[in-house]
C-alpha positions as CSV (number, residue, x, y, z in Angstrom):
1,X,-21.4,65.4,73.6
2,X,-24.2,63.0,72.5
3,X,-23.5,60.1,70.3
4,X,-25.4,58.0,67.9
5,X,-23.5,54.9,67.5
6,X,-24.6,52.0,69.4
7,X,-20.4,51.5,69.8
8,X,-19.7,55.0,72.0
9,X,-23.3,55.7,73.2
10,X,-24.5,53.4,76.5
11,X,-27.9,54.4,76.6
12,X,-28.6,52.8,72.9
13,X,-29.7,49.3,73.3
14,X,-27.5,46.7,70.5
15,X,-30.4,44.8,69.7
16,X,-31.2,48.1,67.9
17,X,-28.9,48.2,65.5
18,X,-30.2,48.6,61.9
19,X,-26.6,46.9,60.5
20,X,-27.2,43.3,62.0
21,X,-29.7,41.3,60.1
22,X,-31.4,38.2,60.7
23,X,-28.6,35.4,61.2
24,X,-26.0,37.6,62.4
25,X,-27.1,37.8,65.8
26,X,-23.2,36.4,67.0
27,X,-22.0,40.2,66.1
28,X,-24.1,41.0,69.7
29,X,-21.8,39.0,71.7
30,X,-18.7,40.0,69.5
31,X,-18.0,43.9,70.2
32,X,-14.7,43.5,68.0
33,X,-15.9,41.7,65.2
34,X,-19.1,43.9,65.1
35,X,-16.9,47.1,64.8
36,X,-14.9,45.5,61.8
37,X,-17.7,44.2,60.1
38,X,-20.5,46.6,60.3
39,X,-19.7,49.3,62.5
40,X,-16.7,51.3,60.6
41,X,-19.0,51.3,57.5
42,X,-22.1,52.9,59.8
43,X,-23.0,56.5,58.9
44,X,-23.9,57.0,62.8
45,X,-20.0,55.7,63.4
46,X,-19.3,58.2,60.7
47,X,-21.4,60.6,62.2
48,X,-20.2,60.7,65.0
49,X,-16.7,60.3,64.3
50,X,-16.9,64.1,62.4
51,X,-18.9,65.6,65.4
52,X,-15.8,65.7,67.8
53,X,-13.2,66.9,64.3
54,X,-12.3,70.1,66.3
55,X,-12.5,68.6,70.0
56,X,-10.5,65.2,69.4
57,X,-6.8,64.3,68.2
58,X,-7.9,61.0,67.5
59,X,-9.9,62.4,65.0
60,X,-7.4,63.0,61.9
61,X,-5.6,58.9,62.8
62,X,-9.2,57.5,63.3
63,X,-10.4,59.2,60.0
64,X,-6.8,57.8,57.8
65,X,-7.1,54.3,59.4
66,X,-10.7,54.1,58.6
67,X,-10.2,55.1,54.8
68,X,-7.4,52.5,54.8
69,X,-9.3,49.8,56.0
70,X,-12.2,50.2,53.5
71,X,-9.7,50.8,51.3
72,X,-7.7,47.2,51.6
73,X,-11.3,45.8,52.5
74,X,-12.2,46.5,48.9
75,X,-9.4,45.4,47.5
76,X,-9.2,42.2,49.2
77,X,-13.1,41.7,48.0
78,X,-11.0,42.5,44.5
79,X,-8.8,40.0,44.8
80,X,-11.4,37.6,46.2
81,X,-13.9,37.9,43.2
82,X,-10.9,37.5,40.8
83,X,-9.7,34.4,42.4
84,X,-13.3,33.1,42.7
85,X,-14.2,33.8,38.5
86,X,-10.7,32.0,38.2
87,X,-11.6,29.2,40.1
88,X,-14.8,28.7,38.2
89,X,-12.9,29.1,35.1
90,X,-9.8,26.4,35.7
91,X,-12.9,23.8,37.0
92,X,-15.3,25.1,33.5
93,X,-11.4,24.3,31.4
94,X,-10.4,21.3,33.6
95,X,-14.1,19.5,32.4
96,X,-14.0,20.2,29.1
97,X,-10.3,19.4,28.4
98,X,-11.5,16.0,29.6
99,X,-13.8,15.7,26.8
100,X,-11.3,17.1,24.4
101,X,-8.2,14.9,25.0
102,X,-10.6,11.7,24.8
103,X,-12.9,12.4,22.0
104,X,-12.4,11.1,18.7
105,X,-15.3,12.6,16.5
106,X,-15.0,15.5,15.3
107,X,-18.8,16.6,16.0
108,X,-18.6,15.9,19.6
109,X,-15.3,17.9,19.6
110,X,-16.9,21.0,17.7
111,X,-20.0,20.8,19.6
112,X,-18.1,21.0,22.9
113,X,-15.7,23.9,21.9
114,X,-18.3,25.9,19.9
115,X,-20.9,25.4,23.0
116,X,-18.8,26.5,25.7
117,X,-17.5,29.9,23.8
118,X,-21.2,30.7,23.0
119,X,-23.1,29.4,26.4
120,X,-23.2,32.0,29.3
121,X,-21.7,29.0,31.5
122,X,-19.0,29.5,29.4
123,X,-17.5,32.1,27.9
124,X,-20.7,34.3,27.0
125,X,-19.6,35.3,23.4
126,X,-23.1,35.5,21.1
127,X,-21.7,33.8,18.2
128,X,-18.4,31.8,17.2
129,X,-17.6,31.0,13.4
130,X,-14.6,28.3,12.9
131,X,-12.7,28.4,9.6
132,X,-10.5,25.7,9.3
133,X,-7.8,24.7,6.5
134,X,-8.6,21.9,4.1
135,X,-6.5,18.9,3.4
136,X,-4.6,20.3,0.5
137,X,-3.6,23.4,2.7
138,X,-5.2,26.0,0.0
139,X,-8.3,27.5,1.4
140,X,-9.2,28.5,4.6
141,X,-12.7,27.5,4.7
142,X,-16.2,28.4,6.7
143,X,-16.9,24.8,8.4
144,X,-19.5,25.8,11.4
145,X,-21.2,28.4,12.7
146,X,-23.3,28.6,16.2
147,X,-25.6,31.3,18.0
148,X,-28.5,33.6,16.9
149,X,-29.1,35.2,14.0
150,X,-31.5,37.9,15.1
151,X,-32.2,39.8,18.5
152,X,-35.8,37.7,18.4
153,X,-34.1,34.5,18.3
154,X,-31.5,35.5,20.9
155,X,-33.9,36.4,23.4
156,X,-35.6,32.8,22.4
157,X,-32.6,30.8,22.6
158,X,-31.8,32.5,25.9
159,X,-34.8,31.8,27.6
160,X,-34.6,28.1,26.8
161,X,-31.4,27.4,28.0
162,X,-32.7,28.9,31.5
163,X,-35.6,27.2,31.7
164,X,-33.3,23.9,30.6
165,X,-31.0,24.4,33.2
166,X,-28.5,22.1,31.2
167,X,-24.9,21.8,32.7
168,X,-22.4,22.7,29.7
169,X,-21.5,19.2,28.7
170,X,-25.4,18.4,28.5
171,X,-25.7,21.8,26.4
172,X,-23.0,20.3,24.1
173,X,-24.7,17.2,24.0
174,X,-27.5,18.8,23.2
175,X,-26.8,20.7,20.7
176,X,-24.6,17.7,18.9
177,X,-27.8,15.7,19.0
178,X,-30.1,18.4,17.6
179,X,-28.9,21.6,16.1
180,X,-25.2,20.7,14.7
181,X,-26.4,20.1,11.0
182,X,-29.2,23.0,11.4
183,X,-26.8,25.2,12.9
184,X,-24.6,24.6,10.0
185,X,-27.3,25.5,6.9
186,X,-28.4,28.7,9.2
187,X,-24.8,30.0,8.9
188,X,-24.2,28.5,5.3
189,X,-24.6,32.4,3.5
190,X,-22.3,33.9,5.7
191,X,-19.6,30.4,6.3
192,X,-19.2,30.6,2.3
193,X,-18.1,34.0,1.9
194,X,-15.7,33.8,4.8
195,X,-13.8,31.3,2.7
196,X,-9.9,32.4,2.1
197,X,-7.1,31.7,-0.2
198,X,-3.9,30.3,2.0
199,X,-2.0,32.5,-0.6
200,X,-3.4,35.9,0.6
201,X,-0.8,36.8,3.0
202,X,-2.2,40.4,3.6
203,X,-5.7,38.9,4.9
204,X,-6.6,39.5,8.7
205,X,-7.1,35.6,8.8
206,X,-4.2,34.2,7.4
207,X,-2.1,37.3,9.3
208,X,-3.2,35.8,12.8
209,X,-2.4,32.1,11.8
210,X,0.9,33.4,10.1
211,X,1.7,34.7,13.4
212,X,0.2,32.5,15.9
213,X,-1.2,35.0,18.1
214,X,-5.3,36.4,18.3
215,X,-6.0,39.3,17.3
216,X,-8.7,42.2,18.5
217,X,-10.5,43.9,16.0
218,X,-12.2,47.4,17.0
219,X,-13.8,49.5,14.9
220,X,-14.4,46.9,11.7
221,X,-16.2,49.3,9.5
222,X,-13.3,52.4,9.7
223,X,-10.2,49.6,10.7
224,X,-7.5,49.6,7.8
225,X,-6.7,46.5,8.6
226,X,-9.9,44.5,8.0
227,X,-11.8,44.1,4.2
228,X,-14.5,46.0,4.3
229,X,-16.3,43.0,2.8
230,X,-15.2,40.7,6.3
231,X,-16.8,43.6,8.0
232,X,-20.1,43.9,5.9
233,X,-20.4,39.7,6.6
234,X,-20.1,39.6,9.9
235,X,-22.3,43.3,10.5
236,X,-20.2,44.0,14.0
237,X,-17.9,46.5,15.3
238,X,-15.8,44.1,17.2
239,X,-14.5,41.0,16.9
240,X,-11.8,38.5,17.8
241,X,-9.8,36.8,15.5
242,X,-8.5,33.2,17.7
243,X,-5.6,31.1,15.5
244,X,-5.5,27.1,15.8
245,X,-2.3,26.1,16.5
246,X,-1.6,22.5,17.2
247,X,2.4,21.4,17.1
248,X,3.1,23.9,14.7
249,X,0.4,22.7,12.4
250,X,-2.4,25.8,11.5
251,X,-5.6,24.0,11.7
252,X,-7.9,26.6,11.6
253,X,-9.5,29.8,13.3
254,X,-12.2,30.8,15.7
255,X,-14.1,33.9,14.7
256,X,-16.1,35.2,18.0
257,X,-18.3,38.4,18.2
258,X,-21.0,39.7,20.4
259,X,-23.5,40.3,17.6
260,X,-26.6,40.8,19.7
261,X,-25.2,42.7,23.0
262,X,-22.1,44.4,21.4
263,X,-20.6,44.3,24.6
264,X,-17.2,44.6,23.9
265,X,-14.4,41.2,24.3
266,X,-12.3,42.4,27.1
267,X,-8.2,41.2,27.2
268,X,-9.4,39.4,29.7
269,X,-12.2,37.7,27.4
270,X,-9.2,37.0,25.0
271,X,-6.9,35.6,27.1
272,X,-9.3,33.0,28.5
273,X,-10.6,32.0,25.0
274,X,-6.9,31.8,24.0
275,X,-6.0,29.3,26.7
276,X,-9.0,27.2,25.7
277,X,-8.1,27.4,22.1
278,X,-5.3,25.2,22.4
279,X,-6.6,22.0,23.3
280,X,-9.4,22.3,20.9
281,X,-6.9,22.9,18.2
282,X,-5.2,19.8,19.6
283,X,-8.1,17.8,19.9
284,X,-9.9,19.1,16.1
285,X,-6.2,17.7,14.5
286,X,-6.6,13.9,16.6
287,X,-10.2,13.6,15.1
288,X,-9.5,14.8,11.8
289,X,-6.6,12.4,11.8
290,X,-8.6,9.5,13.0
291,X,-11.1,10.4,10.3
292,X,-8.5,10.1,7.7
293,X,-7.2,7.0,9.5
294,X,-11.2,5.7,9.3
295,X,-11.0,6.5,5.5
296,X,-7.6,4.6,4.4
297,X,-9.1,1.9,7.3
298,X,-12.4,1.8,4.8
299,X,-10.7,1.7,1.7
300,X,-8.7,-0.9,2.8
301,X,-11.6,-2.9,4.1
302,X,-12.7,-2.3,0.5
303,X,-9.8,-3.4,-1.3
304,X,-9.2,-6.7,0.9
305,X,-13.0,-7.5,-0.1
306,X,-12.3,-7.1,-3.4
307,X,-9.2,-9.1,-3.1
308,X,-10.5,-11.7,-1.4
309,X,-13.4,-12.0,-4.4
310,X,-10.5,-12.5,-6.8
311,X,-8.9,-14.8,-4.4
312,X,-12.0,-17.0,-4.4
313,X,-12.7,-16.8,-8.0
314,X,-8.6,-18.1,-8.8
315,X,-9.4,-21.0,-6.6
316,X,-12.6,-21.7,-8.3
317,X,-10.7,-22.0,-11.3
318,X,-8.2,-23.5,-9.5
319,X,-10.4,-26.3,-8.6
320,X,-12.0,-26.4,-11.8
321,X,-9.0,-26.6,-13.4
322,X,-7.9,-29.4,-11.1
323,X,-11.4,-31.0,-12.0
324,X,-10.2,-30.8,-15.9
325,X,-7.0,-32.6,-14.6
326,X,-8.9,-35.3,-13.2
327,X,-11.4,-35.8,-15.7
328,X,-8.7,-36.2,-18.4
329,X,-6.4,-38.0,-16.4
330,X,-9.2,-40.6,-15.4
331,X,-10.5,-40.5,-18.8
332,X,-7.0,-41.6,-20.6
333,X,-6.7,-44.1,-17.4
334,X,-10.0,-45.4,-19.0
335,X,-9.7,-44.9,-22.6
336,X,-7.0,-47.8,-23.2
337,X,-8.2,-50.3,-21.2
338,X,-12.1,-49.7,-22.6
339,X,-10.7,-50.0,-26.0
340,X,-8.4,-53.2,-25.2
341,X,-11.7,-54.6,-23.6
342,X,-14.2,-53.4,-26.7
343,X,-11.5,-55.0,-29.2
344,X,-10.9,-58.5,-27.4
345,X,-14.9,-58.2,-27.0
346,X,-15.1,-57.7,-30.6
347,X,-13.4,-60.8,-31.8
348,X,-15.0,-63.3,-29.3
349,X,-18.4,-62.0,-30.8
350,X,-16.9,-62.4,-34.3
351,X,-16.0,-66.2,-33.8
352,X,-18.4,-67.3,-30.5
353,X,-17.9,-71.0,-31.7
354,X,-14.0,-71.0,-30.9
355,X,-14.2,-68.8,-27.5
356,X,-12.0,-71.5,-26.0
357,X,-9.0,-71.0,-28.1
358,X,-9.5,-67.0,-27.1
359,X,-8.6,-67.5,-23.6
360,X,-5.9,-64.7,-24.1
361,X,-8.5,-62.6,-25.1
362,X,-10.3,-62.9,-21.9
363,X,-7.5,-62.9,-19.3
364,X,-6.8,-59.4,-21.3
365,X,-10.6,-58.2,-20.5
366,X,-10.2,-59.4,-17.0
367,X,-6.9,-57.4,-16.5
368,X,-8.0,-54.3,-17.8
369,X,-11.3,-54.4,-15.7
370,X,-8.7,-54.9,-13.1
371,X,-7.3,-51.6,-14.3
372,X,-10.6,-50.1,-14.2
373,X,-11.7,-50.6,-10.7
374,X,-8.2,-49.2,-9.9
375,X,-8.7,-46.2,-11.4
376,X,-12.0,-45.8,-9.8
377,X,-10.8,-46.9,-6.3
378,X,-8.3,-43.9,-7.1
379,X,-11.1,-41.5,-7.3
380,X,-13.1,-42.2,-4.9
381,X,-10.5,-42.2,-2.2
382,X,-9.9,-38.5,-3.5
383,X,-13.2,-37.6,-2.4
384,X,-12.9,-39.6,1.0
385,X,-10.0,-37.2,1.3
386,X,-12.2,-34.4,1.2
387,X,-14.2,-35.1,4.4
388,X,-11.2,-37.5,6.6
389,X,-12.1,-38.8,9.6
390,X,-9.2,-38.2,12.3
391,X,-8.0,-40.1,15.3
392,X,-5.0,-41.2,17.4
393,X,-3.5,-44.6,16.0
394,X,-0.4,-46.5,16.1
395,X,1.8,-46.4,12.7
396,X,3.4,-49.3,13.4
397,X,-0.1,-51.1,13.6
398,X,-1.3,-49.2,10.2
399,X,2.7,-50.1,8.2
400,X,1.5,-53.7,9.3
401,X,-2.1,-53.9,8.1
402,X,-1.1,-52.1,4.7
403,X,1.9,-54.6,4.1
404,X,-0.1,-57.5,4.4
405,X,-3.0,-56.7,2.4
406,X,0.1,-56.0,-0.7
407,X,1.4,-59.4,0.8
408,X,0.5,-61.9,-2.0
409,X,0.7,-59.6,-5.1
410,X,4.4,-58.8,-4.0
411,X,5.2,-62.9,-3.4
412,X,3.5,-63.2,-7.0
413,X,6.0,-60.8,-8.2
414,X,9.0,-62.3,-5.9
415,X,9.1,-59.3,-4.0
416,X,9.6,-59.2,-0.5
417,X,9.1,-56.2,2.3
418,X,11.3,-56.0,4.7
419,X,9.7,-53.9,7.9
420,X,11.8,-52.1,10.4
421,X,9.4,-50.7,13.1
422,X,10.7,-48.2,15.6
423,X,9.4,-49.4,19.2
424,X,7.1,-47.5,21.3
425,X,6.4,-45.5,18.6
426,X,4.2,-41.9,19.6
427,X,0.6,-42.0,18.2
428,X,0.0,-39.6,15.0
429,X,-3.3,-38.1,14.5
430,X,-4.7,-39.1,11.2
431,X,-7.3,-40.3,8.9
432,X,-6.3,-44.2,9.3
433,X,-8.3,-45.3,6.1
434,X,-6.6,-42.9,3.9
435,X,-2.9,-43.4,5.3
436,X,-3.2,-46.9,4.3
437,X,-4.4,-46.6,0.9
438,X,-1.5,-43.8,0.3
439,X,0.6,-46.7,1.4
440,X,-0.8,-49.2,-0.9
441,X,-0.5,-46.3,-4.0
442,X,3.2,-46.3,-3.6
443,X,4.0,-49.4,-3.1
444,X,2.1,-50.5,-5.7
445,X,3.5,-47.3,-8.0
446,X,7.6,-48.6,-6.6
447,X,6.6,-52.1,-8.4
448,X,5.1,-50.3,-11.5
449,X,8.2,-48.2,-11.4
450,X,11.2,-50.7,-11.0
451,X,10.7,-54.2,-13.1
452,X,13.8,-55.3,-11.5
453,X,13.0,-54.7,-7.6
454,X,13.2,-58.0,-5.3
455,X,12.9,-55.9,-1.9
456,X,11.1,-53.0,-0.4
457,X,12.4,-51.5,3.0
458,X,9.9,-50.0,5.5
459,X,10.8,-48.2,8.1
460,X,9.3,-46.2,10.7
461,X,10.3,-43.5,13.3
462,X,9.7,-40.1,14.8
463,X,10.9,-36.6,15.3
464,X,10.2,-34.2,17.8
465,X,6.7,-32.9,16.0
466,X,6.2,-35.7,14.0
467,X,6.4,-39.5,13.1
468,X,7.7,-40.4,9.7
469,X,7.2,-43.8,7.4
470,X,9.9,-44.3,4.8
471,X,10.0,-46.7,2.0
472,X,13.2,-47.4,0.0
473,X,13.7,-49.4,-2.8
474,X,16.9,-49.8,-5.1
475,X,16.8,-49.7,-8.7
476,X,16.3,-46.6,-11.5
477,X,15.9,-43.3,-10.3
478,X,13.3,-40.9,-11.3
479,X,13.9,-37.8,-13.0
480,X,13.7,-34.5,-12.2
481,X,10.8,-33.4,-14.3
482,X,9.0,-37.3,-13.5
483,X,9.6,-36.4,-9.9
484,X,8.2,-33.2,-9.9
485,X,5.0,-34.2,-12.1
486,X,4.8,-37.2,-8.9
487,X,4.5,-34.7,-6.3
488,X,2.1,-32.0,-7.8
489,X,-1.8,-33.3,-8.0
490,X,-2.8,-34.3,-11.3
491,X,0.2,-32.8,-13.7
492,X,0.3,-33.9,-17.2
493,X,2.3,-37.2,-17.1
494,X,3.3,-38.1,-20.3
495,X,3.8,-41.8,-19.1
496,X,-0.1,-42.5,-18.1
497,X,0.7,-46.2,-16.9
498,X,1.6,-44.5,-13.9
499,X,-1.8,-42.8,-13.4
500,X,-2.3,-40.2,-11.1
501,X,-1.7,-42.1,-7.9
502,X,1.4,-40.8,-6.1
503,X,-0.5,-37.0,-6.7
504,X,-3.5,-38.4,-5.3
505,X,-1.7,-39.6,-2.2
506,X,0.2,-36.0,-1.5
507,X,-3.6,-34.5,-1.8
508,X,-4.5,-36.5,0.7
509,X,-2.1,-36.3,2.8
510,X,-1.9,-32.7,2.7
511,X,-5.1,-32.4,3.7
512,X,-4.2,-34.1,7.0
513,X,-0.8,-31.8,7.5
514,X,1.1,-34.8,6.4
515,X,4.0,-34.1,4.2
516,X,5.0,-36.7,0.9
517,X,8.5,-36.6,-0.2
518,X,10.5,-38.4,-2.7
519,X,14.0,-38.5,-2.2
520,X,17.4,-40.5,-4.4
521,X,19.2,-42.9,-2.5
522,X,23.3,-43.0,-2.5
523,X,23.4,-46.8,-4.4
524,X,20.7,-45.9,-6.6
525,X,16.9,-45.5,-6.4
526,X,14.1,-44.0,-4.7
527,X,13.2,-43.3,-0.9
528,X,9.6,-42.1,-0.5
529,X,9.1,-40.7,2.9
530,X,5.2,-39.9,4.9
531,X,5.6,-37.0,7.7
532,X,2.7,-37.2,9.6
533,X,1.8,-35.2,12.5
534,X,1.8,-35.6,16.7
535,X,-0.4,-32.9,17.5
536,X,-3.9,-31.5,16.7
537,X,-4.2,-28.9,14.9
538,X,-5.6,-25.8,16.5
């Protein structure tokens, strides 16, 4: 009996074989895979295999193990296909869930979610609608629309992204870049009229997020279940209805069709979309948080500029009221001694003839000029204090220098100051000028203050953080609402002999983190105590 195949019949030369192509020439050498492969799918195998049917026994097992083969062969190609589409689809999810679990704006978000269910690198759908629920949780609302709106401008749309050959991510770029706000107006008819009342429980769209679970709509125009309207809108047959879930929180839906093809959405098509759906429901709720975060941020930033307007305006009146301070403290300091001056003045020019008889009256004008230049010296040390000029120096150097220079008024006065220096003293950081005129202020305020003092104790020391200089001095003490108008800069001091010294001082040294404190001692009297500090400040 004469046979075809190249497999039972000698005389046929392998090289003949119409099955092998170019590249496959290994099959020659491989008699076993070549049978596998190519020859138990040849119709000369076949062939010949049916011309010995009535001849052969091996005929009927050959035939069932050949059928079986193709048979599992298929399947297996089956099973390869499916685990090849699934492989592209977990590397297709695994790139954009990237994108979704780091993105914070919602436009990048939309743009990658509503790209990849529309692009044919993704999940193919022609168009994709999302609805999503507004901040007061009553409407369900058309926010975006994507794909054509016309065979003509599917065909065009379609052809570009070939000729593009953009990766999906770049296609979602791409369209965030260009088309997000056009795509947006083209779909504005139809978004507006898919808006939905939260309260209608009986509509198709608040029945899948009610539910949590998509739902396939066939046959739109004859369905029972669908508005007739919903169906007239959206002008398909088919359609699937995709709920956003994210912890329990209904953010929205994802309407997708196949407008242009009206292929139909497979359960396959649905369950892919539906595993995607979740992290862009996850994702649309972070941005839309961070949005509202970005707002309250905003109206904060707002608020504190706002705030810190009114802050600056209180301490320009602050200052100008401390300005009204000084100027009427200075000008009563000024007033009594100008009118003592103009009055003595006065009566010497009145009587020129006996001016040496009216050597009262000139001592008087001397003293009060004396007042005068006080006063001035007061000032203008406030204003040094604006500006001070800081160093390292030695306090028990500075107690010294300022005691001397008080020296003879205090002997005039049979007064004597007593110093009690702390040795090897740390160095304080300050404005030396001012420190010593602070010290001169209050001694010369303890003498105004106590008409019977004969002795003023200085002493210095330090603290961890800080070096101190405490005067004491025995005698009256100073009341509570005295002391308080002493230590706040330029209160109303019904007294004005005692100026506004001791308020200048605590200015002063405030503005050097120095601290001024006035204390009542045991036996009676004042202590009056300078913190100042051992460190720069930062």
């Amino acid at each position: 009996m004469a046979l075809d195949c190249c497999w039972f019949n000698p005389d046929r030369k392998l090289k003949e074989c119409p099955n092998i192509k170019e590249g496959e020439e290994e099959l020659y050498s491989s008699p076993r895979k070549r049978l596998v492969e190519k020859c138990i799918e040849c119709h000369c195998f076949l062939d010949d295999l049916q011309s010995f049917e009535k001849d052969n026994p091996l005929y009927l097992p050959f035939s069932i193990l050949r059928e079986e083969y193709l048979e599992q062969k298929g399947y297996l190609q089956s099973i390869a296909g499916f685990l090849s589409s699934k492989s592209h689809e977990i590397k297709f999810l695994h790139e954009l869930s990237i994108v979704l679990q780091t993105s914070i704006d919602m436009d990048e978000v939309l743009s990658v979610a509503m790209t990849a269910i529309t692009s044919g690198k993704g999940f193919g759908m022609n168009r994709a609608f999302l609805l999503m629920v507004d901040r007061e949780h009553k409407y369900l609302k058309g926010y975006m629309g994507i794909g054509p709106k016309n065979y003509e401008e599917a065909w065009h749309i379609w052809d570009e992204v070939e000729k593009s050959d953009f990766s999906l991510l770049a296609l979602a770029e791409h369209f965030r870049n260009r088309d997000i706000v056009k795509e947006k107006e083209k779909f504005r008819d139809i978004l507006d009229q898919l808006t939905v009342s939260c309260n209608d429980k009986d509509h198709i769209f608040n029945r899948a997020l009610q539910q949590k679970t998509p739902i396939l709509v066939k046959n739109a125009f004859d369905n029972s279940e669908v508005n007739p309207e919903l169906a007239r809108i959206l002008g398909v047959e088919s359609f699937l209805i995709m709920p956003l879930i994210s912890r329990n929180r209904r953010i929205g839906i994802l309407l997708v069709d196949n407008f242009v093809t009206n292929r139909q959405i497979t359960p396959r098509d649905m369950q892919s979309i539906e595993i995607f759906a979740f992290p862009v429901a996850f994702a649309i709720e972070r941005a839309s948080l961070y949005e509202k975060l970005q707002e309250e941020v905003d109206k904060q930033t707002t608020a504190n500029l706002k705030l810190q307007k009114q802050q600056e305006l209180i301490v320009k009146m602050e200052k100008m009221a401390v300005i009204g301070h000084v100027m009427a403290s200075i000008a009563h300091s000024i007033r009594n001694p100008l009118t003592a001056i103009g009055g003595y003045a006065r009566a010497l020019l009145k009587k020129p003839d006996n001016i040496n008889s009216k050597t009262e009256y000139l001592e008087y004008i001397v003293n009060e000029a004396k007042q005068l230049e006080k006063v001035l010296e007061e000032v203008l040390s406030y204003s040094d204090s604006l500006y001070p000029v800081m160093d390292w120096w030695d306090i028990n150097h500075l107690v010294k220098s300022a005691c001397n220079e008080k020296e003879l008024p205090l002997e005039g006065k049979k007064i004597k100051c007593l110093l009690n220096l702390e040795q090897d003293i740390p160095l304080a950081f300050i404005d030396y000028k001012q420190i010593v005129f602070c010290l001169k202020m209050i001694i010369d305020y303890i003498v105004t203050s106590q008409p019977l003092l004969d002795t003023i104790l200085v002493n210095t020391g330090h603290g961890e953080d800080h070096v101190f200089i405490s005067m004491a001095a025995e005698g009256i003490p100073i009341s509570n609402d005295l002391l308080t108008a002493l230590t706040t800069p330029f209160a109303t001091i019904e007294d004005m002999r005692f100026s506004a010294s001791l308020p200048l001082c605590k200015i002063i040294l405030e503005k050097q983190r120095c601290s001024f404190s006035i204390s009542e001692l045991p036996e009676g009297g004042n202590m009056y105590c300078i913190k100042l500090p051992r460190r720069k400040e930062e």
